[in-house]
N, C-alpha and C positions, 0 to 999 in steps of 0.2 A: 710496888707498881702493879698494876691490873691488866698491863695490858695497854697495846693501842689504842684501842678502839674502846672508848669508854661512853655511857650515854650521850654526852653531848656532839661527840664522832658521828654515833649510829641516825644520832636524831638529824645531823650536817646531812652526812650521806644518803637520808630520806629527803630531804630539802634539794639536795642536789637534782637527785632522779626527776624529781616534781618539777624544776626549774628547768629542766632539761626535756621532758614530755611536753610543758607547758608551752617552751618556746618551740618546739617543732608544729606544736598545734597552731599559732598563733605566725608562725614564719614560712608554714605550709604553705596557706592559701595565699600568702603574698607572693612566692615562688608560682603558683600555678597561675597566679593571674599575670606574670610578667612583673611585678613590680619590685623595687630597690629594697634594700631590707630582709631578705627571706629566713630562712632557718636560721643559718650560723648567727646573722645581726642580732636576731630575737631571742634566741638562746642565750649568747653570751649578754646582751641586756639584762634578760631575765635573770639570769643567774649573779651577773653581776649585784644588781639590786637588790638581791637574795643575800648575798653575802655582805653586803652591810649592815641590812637589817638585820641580820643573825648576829653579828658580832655586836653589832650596838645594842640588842638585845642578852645577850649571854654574857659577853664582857663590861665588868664594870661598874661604875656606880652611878653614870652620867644618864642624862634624859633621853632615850632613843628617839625621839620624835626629832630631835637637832642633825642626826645622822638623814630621818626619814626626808627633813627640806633639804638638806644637801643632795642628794639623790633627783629629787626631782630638777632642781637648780640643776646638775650637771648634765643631767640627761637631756635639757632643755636644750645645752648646747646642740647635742649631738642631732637633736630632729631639726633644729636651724640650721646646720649643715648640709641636709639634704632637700631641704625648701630651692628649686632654684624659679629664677623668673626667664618665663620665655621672650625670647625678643620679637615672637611675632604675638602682636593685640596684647602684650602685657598679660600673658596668661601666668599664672604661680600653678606650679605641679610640684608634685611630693606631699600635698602636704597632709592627705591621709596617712601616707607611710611614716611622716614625722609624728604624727599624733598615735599613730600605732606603736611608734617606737620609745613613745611619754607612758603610753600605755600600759605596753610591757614594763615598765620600770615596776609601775604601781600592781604589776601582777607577781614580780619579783620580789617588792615590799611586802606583800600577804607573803609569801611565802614563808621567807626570814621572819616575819611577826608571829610565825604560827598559827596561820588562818588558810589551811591546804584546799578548803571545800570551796573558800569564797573566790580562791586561785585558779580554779581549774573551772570554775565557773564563768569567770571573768574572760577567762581563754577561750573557753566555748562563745560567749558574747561576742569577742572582738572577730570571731570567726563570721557569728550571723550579722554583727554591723559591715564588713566590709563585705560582705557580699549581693549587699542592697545596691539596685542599681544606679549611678550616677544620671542624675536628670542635666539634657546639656541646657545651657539657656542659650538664647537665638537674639541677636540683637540687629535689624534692619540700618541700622546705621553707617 
C-alpha cells in the first residue's frame, strides 16, 4: 500500500478546493445582494455535483453521462423548492436564484468531468449575469 493519498485522492482534493472557491464565487454575490442561496447553498451544490461526476467518472465501467442527467434531474428539485409565488399580482420570485442553483450544478459537473478552466469561468459568468440589472415592467392595468 502506498499510502493514503494516492493520484486519484490528490486529483479529489484539487476538485474539491475548486468546487469550494468556485461556490464561494458564485454564492458571494447572491449574499451581497440579499438573496436565498449564498455561499454555503452554492458550495455544497457545487461540490455536491462535483462528486458525482468524479465518481461516475473514476469509478467503473458504466456511462457517466447517466450520472450527469441525474444531477440535473435532482437539482431541478431543489431550485423548484425555492421558486415561491407571491400572493400579491401573482408575482413568482426566486427564480434567478433557482437557475443559479441549476447552474451551479453544471459548474460542479465541469469540475468532476475534469474541465477546471471551463468551471471557473462559468463562475466568473454567473457572477457578470446576475449582476445585470433587472428591468421592472409596468402594467396600467
Amino acid at each position: 500500500m502506498d499510502g493514503i493519498f494516492g493520484a486519484r485522492e490528490i486529483e479529489f482534493a484539487i476538485d474539491l478546493a475548486l468546487a469550494l472557491l468556485c461556490g464561494m464565487i458564485v454564492g458571494l454575490e447572491r449574499e451581497l445582494r440579499g438573496k436565498p442561496a449564498g455561499i454555503s447553498t452554492q458550495t455544497l451544490v457545487i461540490t455536491g455535483a462535483m462528486m458525482f461526476a468524479f465518481f461516475s467518472r473514476t469509478i467503473g465501467e458504466g456511462d457517466p453521462t447517466r450520472i450527469a442527467a441525474q444531477i440535473v434531474s435532482g437539482v431541478g428539485f431543489l431550485g423548484a423548492g425555492i421558486i415561491l409565488k407571491s400572493e400579491k399580482k401573482d408575482k413568482i420570485q426566486n427564480l434567478t436564484t433557482a437557475a443559479s442553483i441549476w447552474y451551479g450544478a453544471a459548474i460542479g459537473m465541469a469540475l468532476g468531468f475534469n474541465m477546471h478552466a471551463i468551471a471557473i469561468l462559468a463562475s466568473l459568468y454567473a457572477v457578470a449575469i446576475n449582476r445585470i440589472p433587472h428591468v421592472k415592467k409596468y402594467n396600467d392595468e
